[in-house]
Biotite code that builds the C-alpha atoms (Angstrom):
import biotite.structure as struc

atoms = struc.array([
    struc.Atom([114.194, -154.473, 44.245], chain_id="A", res_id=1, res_name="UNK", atom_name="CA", element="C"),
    struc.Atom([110.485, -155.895, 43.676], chain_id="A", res_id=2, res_name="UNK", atom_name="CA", element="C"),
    struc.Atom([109.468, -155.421, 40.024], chain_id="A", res_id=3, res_name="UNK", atom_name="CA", element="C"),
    struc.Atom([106.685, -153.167, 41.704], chain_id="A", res_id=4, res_name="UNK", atom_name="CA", element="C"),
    struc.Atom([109.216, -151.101, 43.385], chain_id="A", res_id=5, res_name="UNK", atom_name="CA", element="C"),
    struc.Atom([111.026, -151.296, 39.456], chain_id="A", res_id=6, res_name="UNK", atom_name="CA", element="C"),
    struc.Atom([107.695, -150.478, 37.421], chain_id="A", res_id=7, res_name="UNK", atom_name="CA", element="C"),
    struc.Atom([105.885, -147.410, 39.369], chain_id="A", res_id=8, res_name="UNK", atom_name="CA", element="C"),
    struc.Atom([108.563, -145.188, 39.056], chain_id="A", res_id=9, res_name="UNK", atom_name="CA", element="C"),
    struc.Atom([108.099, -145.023, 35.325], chain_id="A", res_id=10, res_name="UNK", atom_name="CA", element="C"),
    struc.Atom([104.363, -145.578, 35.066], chain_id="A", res_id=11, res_name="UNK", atom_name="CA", element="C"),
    struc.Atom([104.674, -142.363, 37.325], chain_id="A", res_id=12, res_name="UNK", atom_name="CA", element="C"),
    struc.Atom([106.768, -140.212, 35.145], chain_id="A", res_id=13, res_name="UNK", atom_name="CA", element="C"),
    struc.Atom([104.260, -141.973, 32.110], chain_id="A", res_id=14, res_name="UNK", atom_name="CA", element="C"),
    struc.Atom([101.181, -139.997, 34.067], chain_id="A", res_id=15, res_name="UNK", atom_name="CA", element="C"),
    struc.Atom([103.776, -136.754, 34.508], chain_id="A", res_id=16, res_name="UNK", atom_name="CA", element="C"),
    struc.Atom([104.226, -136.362, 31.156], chain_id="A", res_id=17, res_name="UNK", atom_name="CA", element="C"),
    struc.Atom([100.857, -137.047, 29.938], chain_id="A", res_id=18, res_name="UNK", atom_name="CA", element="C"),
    struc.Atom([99.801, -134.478, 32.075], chain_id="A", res_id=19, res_name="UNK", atom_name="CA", element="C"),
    struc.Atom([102.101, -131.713, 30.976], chain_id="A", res_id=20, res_name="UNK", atom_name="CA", element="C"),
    struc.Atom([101.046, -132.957, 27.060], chain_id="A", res_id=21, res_name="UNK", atom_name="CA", element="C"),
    struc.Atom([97.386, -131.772, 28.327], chain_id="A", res_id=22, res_name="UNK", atom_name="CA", element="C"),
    struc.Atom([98.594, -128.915, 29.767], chain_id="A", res_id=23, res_name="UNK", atom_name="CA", element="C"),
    struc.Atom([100.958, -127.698, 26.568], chain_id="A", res_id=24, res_name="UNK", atom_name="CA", element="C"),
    struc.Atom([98.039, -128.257, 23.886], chain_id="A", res_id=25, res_name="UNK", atom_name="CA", element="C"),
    struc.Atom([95.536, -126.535, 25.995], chain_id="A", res_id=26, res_name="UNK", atom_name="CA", element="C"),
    struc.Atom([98.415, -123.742, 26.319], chain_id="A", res_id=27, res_name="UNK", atom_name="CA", element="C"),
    struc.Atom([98.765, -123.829, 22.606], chain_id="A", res_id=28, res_name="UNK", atom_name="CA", element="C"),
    struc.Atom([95.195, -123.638, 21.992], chain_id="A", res_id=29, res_name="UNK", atom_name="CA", element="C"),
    struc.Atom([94.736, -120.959, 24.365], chain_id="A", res_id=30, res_name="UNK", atom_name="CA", element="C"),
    struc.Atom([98.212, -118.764, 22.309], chain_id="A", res_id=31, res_name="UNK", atom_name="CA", element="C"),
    struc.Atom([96.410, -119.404, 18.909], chain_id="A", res_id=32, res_name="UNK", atom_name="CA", element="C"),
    struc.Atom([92.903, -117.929, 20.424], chain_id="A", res_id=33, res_name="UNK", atom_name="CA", element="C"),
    struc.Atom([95.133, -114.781, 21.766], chain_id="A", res_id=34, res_name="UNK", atom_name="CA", element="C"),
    struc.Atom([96.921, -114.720, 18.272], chain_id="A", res_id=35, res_name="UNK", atom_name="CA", element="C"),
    struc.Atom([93.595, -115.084, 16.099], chain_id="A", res_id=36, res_name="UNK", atom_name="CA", element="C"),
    struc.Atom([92.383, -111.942, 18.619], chain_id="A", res_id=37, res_name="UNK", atom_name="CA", element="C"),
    struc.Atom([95.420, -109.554, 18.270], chain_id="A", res_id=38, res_name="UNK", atom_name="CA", element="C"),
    struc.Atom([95.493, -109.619, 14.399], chain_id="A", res_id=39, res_name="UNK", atom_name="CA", element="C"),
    struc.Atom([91.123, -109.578, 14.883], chain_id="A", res_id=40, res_name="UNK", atom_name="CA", element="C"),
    struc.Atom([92.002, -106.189, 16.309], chain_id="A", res_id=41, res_name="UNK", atom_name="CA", element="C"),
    struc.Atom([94.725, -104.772, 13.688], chain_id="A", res_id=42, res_name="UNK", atom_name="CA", element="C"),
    struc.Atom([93.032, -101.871, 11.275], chain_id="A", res_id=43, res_name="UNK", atom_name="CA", element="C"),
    struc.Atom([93.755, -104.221, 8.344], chain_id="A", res_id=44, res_name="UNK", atom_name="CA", element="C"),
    struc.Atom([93.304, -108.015, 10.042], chain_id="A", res_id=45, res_name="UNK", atom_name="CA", element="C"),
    struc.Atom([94.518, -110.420, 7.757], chain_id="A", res_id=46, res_name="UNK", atom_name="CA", element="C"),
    struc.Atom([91.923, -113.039, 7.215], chain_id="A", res_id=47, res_name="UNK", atom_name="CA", element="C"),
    struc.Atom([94.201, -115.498, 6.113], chain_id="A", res_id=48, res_name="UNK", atom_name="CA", element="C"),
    struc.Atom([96.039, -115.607, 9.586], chain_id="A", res_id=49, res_name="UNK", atom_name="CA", element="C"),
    struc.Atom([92.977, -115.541, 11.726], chain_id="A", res_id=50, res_name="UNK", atom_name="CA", element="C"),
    struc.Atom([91.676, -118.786, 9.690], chain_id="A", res_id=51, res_name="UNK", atom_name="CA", element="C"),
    struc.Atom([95.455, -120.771, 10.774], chain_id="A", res_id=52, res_name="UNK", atom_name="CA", element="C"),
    struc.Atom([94.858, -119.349, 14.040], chain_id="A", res_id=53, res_name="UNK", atom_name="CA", element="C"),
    struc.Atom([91.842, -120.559, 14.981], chain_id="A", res_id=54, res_name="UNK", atom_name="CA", element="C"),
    struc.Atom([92.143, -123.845, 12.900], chain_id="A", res_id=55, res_name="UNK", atom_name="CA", element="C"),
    struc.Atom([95.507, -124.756, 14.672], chain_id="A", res_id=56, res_name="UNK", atom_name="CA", element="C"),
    struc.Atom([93.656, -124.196, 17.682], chain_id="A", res_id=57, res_name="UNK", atom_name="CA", element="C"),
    struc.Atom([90.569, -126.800, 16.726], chain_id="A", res_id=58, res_name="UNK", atom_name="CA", element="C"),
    struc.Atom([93.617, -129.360, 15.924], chain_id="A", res_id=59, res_name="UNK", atom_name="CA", element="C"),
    struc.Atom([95.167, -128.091, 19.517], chain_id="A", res_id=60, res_name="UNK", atom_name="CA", element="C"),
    struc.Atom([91.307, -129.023, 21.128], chain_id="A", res_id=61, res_name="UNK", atom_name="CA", element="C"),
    struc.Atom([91.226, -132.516, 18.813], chain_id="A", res_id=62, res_name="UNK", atom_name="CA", element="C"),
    struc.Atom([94.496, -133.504, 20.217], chain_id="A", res_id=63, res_name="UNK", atom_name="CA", element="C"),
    struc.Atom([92.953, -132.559, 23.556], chain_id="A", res_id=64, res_name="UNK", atom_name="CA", element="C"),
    struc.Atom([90.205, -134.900, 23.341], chain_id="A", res_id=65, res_name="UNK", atom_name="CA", element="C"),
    struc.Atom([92.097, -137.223, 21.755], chain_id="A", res_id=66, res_name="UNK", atom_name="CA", element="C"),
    struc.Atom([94.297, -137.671, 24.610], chain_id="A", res_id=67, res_name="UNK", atom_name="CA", element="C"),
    struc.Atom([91.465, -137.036, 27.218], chain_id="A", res_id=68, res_name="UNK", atom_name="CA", element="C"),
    struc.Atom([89.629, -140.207, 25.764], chain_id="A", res_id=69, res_name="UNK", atom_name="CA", element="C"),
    struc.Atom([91.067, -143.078, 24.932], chain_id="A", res_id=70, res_name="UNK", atom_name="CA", element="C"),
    struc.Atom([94.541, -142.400, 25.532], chain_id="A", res_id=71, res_name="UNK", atom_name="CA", element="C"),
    struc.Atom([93.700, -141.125, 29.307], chain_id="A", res_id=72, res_name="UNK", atom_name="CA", element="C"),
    struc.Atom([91.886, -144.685, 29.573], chain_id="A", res_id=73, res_name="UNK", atom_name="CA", element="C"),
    struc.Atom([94.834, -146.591, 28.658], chain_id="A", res_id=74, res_name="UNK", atom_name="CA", element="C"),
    struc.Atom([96.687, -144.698, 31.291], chain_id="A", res_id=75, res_name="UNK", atom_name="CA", element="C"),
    struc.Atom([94.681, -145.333, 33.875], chain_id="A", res_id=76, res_name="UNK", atom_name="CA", element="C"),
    struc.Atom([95.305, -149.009, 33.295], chain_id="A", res_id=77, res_name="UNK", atom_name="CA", element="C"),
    struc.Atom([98.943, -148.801, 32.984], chain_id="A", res_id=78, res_name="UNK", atom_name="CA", element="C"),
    struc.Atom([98.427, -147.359, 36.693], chain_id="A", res_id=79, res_name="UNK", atom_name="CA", element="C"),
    struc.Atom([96.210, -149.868, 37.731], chain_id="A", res_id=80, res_name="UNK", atom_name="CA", element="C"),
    struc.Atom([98.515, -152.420, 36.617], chain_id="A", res_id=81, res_name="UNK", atom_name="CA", element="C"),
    struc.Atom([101.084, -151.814, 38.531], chain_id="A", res_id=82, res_name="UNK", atom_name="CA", element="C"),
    struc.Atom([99.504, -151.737, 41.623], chain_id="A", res_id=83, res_name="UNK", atom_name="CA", element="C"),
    struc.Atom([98.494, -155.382, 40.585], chain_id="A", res_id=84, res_name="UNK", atom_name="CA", element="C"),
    struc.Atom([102.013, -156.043, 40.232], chain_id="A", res_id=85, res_name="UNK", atom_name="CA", element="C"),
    struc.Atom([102.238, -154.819, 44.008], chain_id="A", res_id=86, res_name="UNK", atom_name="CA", element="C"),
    struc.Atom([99.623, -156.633, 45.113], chain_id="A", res_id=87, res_name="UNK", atom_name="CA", element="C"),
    struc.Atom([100.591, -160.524, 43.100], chain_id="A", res_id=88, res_name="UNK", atom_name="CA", element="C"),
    struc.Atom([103.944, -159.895, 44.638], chain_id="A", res_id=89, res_name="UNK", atom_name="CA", element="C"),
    struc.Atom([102.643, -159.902, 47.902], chain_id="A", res_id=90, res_name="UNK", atom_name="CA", element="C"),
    struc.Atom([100.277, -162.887, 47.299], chain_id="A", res_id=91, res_name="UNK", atom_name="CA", element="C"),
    struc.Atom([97.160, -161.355, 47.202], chain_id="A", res_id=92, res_name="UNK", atom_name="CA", element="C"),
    struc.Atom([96.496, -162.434, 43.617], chain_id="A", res_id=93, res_name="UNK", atom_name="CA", element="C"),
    struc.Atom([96.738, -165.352, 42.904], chain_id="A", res_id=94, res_name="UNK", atom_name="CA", element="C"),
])
């Protein structure tokens, strides 16, 4: 088995899971806007919750960007990488 053939099967579940780390947080963010909104609409709202609420759901959008920036960057170069594993294995980098 080439190193290649070694590496992109976990550089591939790397990208799966980043993907589904995106997908959770914007989930989350999305639950604490419908949470903040239900108690919004109680007779008696308490104010208290609504702040957590929406403030968990600014850090949900922070990790977001976080991990849409720099960390999605990095990725891409893990991925990248391994196709130049591919390609020095079969001599076209020398």
């Amino acid at each position: 088995m080439t190193y290649y053939e070694r590496a992109k099967p976990a550089s591939e579940e790397l990208e799966r899971t980043f993907y589904a780390a995106l997908e959770a947080a914007d989930r989350y963010a999305a639950l604490m806007d419908a949470l903040a909104a239900e108690e919004e609409a109680r007779d008696e709202p308490n104010a208290e919750l609504v702040r957590r609420f929406r403030h968990q759901r600014s850090e949900a959008a922070e990790l977001t960007g976080a991990m849409e920036g720099q960390a999605l960057e990095t990725l891409l170069r893990i991925i990248d990488r391994v196709l130049m594993i591919k390609h020095t294995e079969e001599g076209k980098f020398v």
